[in-house]
N, CA and C of each residue as an Amber inpcrd file, in Angstrom:
protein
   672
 -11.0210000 -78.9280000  28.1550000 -10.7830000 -79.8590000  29.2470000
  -9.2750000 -80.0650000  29.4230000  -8.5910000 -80.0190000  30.6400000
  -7.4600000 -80.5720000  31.1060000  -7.3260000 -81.5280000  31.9410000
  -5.6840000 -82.2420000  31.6640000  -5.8600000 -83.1910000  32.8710000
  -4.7870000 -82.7550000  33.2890000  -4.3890000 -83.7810000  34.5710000
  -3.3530000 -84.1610000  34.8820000  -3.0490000 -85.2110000  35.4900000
  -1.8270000 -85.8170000  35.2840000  -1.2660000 -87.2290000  35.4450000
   0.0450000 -87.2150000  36.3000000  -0.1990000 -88.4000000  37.5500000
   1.4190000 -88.8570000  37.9540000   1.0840000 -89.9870000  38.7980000
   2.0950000 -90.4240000  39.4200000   1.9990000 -91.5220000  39.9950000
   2.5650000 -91.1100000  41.2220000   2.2070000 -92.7680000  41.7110000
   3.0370000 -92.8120000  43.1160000   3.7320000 -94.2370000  43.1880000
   4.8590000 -94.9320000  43.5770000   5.5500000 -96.3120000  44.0090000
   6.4930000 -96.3570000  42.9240000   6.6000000 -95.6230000  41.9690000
   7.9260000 -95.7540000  41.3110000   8.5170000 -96.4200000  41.9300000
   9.4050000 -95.5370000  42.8910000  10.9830000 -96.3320000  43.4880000
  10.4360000 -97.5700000  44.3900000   9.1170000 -98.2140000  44.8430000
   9.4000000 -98.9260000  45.6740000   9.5770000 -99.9370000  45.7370000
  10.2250000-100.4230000  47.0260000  10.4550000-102.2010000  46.3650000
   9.4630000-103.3550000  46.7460000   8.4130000-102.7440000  47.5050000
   6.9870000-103.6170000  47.8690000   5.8490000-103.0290000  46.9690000
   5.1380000-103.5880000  46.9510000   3.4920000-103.1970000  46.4200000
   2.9200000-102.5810000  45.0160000   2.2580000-101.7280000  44.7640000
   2.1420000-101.4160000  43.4250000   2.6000000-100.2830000  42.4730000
   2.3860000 -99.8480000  41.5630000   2.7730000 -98.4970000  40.6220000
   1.7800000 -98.1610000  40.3800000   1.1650000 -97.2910000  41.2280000
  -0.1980000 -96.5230000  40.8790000   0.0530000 -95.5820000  40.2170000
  -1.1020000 -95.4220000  38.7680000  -1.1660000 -94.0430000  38.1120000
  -1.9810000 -93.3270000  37.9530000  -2.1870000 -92.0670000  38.4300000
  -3.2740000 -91.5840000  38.5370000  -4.0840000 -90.3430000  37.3920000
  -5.2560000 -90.3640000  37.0320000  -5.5170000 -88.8370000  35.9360000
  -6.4530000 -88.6060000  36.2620000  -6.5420000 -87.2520000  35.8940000
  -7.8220000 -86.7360000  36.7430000  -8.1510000 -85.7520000  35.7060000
  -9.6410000 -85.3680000  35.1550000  -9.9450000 -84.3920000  33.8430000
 -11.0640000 -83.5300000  34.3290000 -10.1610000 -82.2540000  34.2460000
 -10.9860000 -80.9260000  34.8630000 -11.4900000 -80.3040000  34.0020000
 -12.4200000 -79.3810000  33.8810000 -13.0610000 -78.0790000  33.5500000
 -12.0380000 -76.6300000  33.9710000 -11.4900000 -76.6860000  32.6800000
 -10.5220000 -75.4330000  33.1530000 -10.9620000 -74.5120000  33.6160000
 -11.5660000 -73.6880000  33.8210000 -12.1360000 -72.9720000  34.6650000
 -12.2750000 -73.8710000  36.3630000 -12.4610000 -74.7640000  36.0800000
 -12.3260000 -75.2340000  37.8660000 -11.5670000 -75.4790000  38.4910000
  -9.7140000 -75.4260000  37.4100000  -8.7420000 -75.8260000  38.4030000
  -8.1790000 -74.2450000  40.0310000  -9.3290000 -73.2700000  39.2040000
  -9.4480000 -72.6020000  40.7960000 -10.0380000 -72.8740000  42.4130000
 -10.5950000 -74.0990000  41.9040000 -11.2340000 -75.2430000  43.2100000
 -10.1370000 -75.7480000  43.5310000  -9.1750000 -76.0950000  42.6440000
  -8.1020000 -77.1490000  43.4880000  -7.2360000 -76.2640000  44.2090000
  -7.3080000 -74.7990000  43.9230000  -6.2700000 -73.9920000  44.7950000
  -6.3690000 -73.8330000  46.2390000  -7.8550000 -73.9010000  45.6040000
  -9.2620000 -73.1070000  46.7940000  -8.9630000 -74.2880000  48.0210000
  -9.2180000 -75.4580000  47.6850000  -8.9000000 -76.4150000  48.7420000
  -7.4280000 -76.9790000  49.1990000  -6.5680000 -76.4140000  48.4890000
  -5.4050000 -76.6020000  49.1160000  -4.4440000 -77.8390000  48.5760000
  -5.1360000 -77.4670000  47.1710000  -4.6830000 -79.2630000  46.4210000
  -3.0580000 -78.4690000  46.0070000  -2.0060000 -79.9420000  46.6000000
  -0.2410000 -79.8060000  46.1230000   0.4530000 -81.0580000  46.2350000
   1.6010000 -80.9260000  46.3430000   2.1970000 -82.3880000  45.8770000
   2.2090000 -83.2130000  46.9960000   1.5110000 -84.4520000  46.8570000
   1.1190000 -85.2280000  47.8660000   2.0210000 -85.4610000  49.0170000
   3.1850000 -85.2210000  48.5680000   4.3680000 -85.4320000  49.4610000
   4.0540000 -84.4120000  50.8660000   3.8460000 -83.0470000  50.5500000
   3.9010000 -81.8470000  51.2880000   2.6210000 -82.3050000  52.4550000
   1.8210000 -83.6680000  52.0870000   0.4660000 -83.6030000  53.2360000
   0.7830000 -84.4980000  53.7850000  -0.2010000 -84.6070000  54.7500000
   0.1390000 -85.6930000  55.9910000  -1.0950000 -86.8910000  55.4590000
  -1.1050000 -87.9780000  55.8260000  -2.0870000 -89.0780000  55.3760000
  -3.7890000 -88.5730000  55.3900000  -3.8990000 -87.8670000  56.6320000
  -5.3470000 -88.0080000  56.5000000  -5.8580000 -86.4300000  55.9500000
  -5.1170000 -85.5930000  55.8340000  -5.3210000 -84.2520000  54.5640000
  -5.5010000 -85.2470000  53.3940000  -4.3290000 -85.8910000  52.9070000
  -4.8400000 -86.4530000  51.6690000  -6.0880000 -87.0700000  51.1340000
  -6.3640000 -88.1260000  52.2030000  -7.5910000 -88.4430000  52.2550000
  -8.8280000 -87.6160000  51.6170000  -8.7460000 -86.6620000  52.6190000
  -9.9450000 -85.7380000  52.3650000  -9.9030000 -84.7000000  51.2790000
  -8.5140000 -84.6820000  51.1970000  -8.4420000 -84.1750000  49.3230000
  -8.9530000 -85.0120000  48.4110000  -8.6830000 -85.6770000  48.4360000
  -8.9480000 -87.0940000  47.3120000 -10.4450000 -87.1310000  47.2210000
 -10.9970000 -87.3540000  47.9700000 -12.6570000 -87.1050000  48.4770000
 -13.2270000 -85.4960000  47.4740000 -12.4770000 -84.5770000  47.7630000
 -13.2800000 -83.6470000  47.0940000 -12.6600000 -82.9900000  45.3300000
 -11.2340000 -84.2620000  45.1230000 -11.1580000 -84.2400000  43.9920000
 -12.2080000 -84.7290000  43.3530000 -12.3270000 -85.8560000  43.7620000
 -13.3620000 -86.8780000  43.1520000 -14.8000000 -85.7280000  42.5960000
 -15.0590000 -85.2710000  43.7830000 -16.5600000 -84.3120000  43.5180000
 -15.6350000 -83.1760000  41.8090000 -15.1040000 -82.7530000  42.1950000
 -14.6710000 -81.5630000  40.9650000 -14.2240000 -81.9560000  39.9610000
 -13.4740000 -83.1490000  39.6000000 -12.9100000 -84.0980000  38.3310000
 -14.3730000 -84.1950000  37.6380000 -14.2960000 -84.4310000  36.2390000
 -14.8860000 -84.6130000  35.7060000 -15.2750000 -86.0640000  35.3650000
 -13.3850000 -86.5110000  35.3940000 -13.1590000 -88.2430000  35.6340000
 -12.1650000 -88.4010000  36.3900000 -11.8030000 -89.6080000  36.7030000
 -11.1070000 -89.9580000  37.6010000 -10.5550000 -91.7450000  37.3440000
  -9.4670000 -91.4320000  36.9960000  -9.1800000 -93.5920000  36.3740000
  -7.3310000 -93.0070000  37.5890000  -7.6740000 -94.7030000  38.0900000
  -6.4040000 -95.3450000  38.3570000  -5.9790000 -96.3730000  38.0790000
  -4.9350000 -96.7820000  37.6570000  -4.1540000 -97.8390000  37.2040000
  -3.5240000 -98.1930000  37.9600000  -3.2010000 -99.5440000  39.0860000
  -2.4170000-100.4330000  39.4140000  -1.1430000-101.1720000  38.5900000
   0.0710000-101.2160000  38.4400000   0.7050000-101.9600000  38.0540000
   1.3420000-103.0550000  39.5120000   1.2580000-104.2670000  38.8620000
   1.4280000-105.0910000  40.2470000   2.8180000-105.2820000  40.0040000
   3.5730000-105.5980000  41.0110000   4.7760000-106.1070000  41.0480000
   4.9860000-106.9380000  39.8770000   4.9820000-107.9250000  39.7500000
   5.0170000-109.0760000  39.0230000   4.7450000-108.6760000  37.1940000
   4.1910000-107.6820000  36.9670000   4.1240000-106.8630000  36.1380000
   5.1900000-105.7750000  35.7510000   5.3780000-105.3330000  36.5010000
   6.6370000-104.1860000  36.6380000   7.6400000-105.5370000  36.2030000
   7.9670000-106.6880000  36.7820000   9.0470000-107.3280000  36.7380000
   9.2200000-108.3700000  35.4660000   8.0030000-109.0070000  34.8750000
   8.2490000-109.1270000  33.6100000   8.6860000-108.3110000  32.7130000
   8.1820000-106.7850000  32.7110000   8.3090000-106.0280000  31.9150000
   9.5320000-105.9400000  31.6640000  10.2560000-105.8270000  32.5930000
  11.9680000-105.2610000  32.8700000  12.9550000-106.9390000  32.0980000
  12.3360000-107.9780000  32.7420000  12.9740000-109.0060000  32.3260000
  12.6320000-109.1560000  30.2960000  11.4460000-108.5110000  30.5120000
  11.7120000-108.5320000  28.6640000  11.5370000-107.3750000  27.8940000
  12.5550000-106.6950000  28.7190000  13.8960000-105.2770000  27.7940000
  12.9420000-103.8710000  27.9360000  11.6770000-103.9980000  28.7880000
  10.5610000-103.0760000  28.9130000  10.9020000-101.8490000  29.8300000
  11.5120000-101.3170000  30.5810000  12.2770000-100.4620000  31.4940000
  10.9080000 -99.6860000  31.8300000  10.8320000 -99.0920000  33.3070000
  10.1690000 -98.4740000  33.8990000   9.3780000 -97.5670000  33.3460000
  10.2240000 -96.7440000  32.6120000   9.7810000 -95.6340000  31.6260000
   8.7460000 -95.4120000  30.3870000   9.4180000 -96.7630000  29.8780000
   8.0780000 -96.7180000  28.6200000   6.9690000 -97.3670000  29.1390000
   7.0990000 -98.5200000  30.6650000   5.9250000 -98.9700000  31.3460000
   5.0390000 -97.6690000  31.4000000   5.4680000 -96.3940000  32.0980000
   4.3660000 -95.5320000  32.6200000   4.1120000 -94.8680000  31.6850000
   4.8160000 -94.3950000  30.5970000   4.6740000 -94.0260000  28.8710000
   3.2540000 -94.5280000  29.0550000   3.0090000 -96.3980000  28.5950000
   2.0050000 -96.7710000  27.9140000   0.4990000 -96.3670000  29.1950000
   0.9320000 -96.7930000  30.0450000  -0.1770000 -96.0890000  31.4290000
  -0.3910000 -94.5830000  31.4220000   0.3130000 -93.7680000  30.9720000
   0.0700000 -92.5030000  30.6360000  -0.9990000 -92.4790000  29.5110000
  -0.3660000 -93.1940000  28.4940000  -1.0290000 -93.1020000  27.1650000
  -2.9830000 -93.6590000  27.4970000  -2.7750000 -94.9400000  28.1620000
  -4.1330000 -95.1420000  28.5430000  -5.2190000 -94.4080000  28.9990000
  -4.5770000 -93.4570000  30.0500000  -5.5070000 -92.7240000  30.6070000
  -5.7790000 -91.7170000  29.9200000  -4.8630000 -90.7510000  28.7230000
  -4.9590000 -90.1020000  28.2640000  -5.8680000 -90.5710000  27.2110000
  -5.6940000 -91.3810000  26.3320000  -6.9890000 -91.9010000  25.1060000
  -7.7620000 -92.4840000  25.6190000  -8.0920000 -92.4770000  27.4180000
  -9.7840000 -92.4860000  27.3680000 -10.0050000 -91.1820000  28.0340000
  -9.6400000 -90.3560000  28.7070000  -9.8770000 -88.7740000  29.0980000
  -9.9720000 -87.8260000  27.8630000  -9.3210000 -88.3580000  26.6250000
  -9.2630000 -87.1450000  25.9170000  -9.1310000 -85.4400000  25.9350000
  -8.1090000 -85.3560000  26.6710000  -8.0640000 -83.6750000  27.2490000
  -7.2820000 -83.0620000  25.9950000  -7.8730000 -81.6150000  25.7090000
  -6.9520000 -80.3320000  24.8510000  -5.5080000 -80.3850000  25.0900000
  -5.0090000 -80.4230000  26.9070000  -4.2430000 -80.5060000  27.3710000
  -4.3330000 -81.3750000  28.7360000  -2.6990000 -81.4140000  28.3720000
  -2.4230000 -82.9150000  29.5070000  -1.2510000 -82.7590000  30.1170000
  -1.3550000 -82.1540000  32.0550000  -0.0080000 -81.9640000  32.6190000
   0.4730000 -82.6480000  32.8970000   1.6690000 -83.2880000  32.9490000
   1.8900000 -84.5980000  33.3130000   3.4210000 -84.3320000  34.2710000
   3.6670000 -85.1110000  35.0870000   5.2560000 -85.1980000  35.8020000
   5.4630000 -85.9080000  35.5640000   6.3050000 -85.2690000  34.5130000
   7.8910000 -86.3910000  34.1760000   8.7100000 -87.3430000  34.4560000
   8.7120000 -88.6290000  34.6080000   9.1790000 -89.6500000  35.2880000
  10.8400000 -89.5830000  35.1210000  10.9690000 -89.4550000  33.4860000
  12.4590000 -89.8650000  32.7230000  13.2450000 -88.5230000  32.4660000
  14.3740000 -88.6080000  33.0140000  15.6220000 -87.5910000  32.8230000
  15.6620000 -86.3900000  31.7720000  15.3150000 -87.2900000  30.4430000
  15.5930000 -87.1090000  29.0510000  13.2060000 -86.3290000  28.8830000
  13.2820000 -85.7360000  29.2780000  12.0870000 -85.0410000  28.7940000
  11.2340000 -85.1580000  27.5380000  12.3050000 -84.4840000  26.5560000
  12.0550000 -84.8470000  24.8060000  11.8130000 -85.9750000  24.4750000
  12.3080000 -86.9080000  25.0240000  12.6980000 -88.4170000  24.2480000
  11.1740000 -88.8780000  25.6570000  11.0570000 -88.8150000  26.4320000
   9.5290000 -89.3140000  27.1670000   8.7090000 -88.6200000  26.4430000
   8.4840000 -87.3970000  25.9950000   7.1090000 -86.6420000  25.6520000
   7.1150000 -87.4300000  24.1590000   7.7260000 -87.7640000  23.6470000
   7.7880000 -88.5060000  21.9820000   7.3130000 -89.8530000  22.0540000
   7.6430000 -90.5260000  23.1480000   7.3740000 -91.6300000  23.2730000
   5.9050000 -91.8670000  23.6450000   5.7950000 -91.1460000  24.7270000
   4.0270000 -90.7130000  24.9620000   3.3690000 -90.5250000  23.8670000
   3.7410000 -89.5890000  22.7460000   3.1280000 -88.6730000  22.2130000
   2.4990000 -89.6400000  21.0320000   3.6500000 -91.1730000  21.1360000
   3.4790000 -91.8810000  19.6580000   2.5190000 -93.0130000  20.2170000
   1.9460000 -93.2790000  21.2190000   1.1810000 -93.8260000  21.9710000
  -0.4940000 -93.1890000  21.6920000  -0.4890000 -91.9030000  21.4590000
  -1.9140000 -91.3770000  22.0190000  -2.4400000 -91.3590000  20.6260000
  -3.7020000 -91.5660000  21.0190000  -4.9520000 -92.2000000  19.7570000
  -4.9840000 -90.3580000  19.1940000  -4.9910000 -89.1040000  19.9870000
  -5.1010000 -87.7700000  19.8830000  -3.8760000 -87.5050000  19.1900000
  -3.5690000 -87.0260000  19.1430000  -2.2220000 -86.4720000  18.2410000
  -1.8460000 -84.8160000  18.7280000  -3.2040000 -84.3590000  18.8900000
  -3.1720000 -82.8940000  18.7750000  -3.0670000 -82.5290000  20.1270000
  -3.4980000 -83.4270000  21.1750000  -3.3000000 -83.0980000  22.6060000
  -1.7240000 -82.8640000  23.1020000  -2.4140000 -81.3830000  23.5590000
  -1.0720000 -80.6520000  23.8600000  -0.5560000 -81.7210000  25.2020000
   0.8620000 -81.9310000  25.2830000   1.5390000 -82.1780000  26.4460000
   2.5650000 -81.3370000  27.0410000   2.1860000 -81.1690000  28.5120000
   3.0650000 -80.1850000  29.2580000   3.8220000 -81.3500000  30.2420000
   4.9790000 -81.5440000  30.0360000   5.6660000 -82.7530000  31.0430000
   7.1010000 -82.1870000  31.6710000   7.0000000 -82.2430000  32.4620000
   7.9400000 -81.2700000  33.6060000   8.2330000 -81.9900000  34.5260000
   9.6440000 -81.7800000  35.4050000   9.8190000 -82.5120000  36.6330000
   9.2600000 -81.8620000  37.3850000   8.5240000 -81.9260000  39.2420000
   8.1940000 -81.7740000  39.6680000   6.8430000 -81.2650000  39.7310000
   6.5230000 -81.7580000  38.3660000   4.7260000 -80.9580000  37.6570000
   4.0380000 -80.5730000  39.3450000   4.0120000 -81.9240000  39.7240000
   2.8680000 -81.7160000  40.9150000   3.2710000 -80.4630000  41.5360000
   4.0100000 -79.6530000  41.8780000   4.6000000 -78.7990000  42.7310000
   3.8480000 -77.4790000  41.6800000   3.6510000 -77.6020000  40.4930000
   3.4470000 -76.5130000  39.9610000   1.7790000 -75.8750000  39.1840000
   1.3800000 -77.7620000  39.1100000  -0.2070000 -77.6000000  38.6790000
  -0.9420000 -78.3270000  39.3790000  -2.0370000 -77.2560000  39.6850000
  -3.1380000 -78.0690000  40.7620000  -3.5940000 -79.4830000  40.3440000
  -3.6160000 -79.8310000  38.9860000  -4.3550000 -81.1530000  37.9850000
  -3.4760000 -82.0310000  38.7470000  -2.0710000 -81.2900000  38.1840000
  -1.2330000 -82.7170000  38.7430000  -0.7220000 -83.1440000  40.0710000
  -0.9640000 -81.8450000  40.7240000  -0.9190000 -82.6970000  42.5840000
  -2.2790000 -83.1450000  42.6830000  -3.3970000 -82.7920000  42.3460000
  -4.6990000 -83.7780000  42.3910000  -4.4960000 -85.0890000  42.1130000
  -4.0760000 -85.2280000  41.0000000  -3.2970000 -86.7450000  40.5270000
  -2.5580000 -87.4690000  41.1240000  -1.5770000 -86.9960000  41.5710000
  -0.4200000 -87.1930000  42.6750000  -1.0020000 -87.4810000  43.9770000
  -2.1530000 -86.7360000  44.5210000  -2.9170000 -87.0390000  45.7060000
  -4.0420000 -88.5020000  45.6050000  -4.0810000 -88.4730000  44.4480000
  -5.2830000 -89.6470000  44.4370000  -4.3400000 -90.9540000  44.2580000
  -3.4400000 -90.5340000  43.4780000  -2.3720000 -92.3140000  43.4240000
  -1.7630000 -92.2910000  44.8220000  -1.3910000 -91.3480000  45.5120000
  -0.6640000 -91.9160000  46.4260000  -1.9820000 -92.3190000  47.5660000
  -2.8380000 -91.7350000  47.9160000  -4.1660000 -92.4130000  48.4330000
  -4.1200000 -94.1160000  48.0810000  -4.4400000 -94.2740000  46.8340000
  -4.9020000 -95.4050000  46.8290000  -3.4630000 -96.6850000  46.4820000
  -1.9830000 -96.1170000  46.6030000  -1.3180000 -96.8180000  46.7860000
  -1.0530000 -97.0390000  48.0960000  -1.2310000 -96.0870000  49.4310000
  -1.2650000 -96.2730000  50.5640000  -2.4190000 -97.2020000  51.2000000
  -3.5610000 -96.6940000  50.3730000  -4.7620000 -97.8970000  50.8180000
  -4.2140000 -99.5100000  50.6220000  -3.7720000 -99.7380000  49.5300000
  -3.1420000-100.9520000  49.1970000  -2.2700000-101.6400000  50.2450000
  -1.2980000-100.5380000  50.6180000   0.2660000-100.9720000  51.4580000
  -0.8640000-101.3710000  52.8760000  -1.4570000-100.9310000  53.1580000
  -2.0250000-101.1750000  54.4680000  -2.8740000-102.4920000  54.2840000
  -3.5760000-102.6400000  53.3890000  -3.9430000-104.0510000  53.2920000
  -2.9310000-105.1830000  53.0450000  -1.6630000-104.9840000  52.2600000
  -0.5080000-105.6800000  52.8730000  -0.2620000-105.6830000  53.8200000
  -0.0190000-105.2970000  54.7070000   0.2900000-104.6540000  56.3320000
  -0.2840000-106.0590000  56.7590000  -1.8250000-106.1630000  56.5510000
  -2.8600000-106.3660000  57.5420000  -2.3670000-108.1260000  57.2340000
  -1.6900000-108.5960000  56.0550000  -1.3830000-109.7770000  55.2520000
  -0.2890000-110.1700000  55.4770000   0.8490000-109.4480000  55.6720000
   2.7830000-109.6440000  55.3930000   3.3370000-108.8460000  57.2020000
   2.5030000-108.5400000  57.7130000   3.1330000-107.7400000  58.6790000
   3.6520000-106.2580000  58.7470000   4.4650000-106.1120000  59.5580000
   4.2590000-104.8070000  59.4070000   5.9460000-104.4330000  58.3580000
   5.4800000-104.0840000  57.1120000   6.1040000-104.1050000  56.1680000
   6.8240000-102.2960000  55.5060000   6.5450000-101.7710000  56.2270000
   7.0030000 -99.9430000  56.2940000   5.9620000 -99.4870000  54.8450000
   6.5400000 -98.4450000  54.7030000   6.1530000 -98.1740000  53.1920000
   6.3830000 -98.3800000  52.3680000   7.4780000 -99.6510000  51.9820000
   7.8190000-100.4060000  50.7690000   9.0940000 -99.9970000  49.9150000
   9.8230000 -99.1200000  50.8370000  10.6780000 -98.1670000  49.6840000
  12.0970000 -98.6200000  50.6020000  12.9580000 -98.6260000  49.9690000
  14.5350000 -99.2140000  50.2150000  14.8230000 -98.2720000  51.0650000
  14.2520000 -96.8070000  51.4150000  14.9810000 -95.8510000  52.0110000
  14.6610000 -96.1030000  53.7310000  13.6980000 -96.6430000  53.3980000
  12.9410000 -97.1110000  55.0760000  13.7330000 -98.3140000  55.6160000
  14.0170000 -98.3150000  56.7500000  14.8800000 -99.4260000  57.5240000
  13.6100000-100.4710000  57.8060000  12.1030000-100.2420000  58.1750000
  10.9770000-100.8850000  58.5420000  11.2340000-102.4650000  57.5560000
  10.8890000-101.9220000  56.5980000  10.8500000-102.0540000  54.5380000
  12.0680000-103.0350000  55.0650000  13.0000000-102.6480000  55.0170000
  14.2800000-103.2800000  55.1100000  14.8200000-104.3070000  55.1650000
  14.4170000-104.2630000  56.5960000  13.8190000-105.6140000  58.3300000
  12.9880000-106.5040000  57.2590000  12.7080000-106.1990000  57.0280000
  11.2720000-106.6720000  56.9040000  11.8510000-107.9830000  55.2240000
  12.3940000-107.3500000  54.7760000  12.6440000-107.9910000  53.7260000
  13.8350000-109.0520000  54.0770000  15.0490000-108.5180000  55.0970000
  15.7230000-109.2940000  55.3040000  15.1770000-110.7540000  56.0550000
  14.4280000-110.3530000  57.1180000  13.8600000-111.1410000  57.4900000
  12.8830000-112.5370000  57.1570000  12.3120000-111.8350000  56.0280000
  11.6770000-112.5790000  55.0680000  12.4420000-113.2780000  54.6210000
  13.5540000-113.1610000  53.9150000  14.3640000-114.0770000  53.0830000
  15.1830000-114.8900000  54.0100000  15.2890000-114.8660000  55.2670000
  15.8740000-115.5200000  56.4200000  14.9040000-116.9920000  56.6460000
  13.8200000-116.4320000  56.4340000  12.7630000-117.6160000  56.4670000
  12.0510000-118.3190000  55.6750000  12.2350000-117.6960000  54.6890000
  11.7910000-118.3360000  53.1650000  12.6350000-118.5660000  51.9000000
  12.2780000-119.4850000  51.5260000  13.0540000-119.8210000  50.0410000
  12.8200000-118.8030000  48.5510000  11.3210000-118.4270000  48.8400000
  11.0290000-117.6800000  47.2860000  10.4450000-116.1060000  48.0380000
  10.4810000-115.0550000  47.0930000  10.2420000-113.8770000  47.8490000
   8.6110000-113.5810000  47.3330000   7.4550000-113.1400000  48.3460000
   6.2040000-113.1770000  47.5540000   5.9600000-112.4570000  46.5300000
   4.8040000-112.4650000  46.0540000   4.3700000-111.6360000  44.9770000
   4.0440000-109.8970000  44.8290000   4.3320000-109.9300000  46.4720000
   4.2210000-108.1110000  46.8790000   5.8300000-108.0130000  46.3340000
   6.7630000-108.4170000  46.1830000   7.9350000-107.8290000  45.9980000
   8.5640000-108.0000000  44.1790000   9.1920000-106.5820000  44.5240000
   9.7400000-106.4550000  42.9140000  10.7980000-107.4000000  43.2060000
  11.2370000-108.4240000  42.4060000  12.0870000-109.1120000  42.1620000
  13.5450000-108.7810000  41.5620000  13.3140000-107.8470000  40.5310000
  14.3330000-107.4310000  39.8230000  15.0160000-106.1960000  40.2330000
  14.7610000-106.0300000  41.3040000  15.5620000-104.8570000  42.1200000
  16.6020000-105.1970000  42.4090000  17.5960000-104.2790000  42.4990000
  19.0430000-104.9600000  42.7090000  19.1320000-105.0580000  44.0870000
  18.3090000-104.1870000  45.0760000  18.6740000-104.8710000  46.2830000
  18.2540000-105.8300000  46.7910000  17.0430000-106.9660000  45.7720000
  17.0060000-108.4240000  45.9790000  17.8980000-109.0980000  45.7730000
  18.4250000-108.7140000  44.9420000  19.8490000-109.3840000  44.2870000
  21.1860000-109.2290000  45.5840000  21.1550000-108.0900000  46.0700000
  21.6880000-108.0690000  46.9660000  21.4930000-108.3070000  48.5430000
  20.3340000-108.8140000  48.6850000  20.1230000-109.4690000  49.5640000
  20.1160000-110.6870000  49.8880000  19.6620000-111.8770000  48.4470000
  19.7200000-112.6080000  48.0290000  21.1370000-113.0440000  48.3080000
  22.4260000-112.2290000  47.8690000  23.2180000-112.3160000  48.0320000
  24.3390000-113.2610000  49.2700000  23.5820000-112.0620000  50.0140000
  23.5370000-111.4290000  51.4840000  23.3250000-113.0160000  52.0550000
  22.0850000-113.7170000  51.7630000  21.6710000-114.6940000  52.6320000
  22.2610000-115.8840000  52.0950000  23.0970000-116.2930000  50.6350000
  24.1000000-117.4280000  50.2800000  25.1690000-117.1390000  51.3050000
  25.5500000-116.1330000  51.4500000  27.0710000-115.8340000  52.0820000
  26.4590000-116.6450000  53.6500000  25.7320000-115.9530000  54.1880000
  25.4210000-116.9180000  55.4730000  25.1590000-118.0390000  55.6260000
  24.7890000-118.7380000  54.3430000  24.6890000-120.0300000  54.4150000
  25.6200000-120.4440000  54.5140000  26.6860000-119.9860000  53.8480000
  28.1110000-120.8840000  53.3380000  28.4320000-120.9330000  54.2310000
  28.5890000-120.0760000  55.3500000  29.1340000-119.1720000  56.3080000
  28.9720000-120.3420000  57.4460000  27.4490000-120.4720000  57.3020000
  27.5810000-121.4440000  58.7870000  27.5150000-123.0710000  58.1180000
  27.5750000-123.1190000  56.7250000  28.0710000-125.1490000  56.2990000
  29.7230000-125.1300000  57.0810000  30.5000000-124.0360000  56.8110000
  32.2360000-124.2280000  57.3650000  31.9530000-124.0820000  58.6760000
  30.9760000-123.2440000  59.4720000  31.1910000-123.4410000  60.8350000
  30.4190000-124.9970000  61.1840000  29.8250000-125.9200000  60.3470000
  29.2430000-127.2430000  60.9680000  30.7260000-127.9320000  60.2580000
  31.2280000-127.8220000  59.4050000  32.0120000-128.8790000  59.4770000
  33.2780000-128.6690000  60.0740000  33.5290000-130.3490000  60.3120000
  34.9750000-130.3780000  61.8070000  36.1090000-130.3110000  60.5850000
  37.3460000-130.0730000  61.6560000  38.6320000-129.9300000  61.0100000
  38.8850000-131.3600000  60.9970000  39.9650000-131.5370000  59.7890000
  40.3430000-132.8170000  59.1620000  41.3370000-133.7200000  61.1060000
């Protein structure tokens, strides 16, 4: 049996850190070719969809993990960094899938020092790990994986949508996302629970909206 593992919302600064694993019948990762399974990035929303749909039929299992904002942001506030977060979410899915082998995409720079850290996590010992940047690009397991987290982190963002407005895809690179945040903090005192807190561009937005305050107390008060 193999798997493969990755996520989707790393970088973003709204909504969740989905992780996804998926445990094949080696012999069947010629189905995922067959249907056109690759790195979720390369499809358009509703291909994915219907990938995801016929992963489900060929997986043997199928677990996703949510990390919520507010989670991600304790973690970080007590010395927990991104990395060993998806370490231990790796490790989960892996000691209940139990695979021979386990492809995984590489989150952290340093390769050696993530696969060790994983490795001291898993109840298996003997399960081989293959952890690579761009895995999804190279094994069908792990764009299957990659296709099912980003599915069901997009399912999520849209039920925000339907809650916060129209909020982009959550990622700093989007101007939507952006708006959306500036705006928010224009009108509110605390930022909700969809948002990572400990991002520096809260901090810098945060920023952003003291300076305007100050900005317009000197334009209300008169000269002496």
């Amino acid at each position: 049996m193999i798997a493969g593992i990755d996520e989707a919302g790393r970088g973003a600064i709204i909504g969740p850190l989905v992780v996804a694993g998926a445990l094949f019948n080696e012999q069947d990762e010629h189905q995922l070719r067959k249907i056109g399974v690759r790195d979720s990035k390369e499809l358009a929303p509703k291909k994915r969809e219907r990938l995801a749909k016929q992963i489900e039929g060929i997986a043997q299992q199928v677990i996703v993990i949510k990390v919520s904002p507010c989670r991600i942001d304790n973690s970080r506030r007590t010395g927990t960094n991104l990395n060993h977060l998806e370490a231990e979410k790796f490790a989960e899915i892996l000691n209940y899938l139990t695979p021979a082998t386990a492809f995984i995409d590489g989150p952290d720079v340093n390769l050696p020092k993530f696969t060790a850290t994983l490795r001291s996590m898993l109840d298996n010992k003997s399960t081989k790990l293959v952890v690579e940047h761009k895995a999804d690009t190279r094994y069908p397991t792990v764009g299957a994986a990659s296709i099912l987290a980003k599915v069901a982190r997009d399912a999520d963002i849209e039920k925000l949508k339907a809650q916060y407005g129209d909020i982009g895809p959550g990622y700093t690179s989007n101007e939507i996302t952006m708006q959306w945040l500036r705006n928010w903090r224009a009108n509110n005192k605390d930022w909700p629970d969809i948002v990572r807190k400990t991002w520096v561009t809260i901090e810098t937005i945060d920023g952003e909206h003291k300076q305007r305050k100050l900005g317009q107390w000197f334009r209300k008060k008169k000269p002496c």
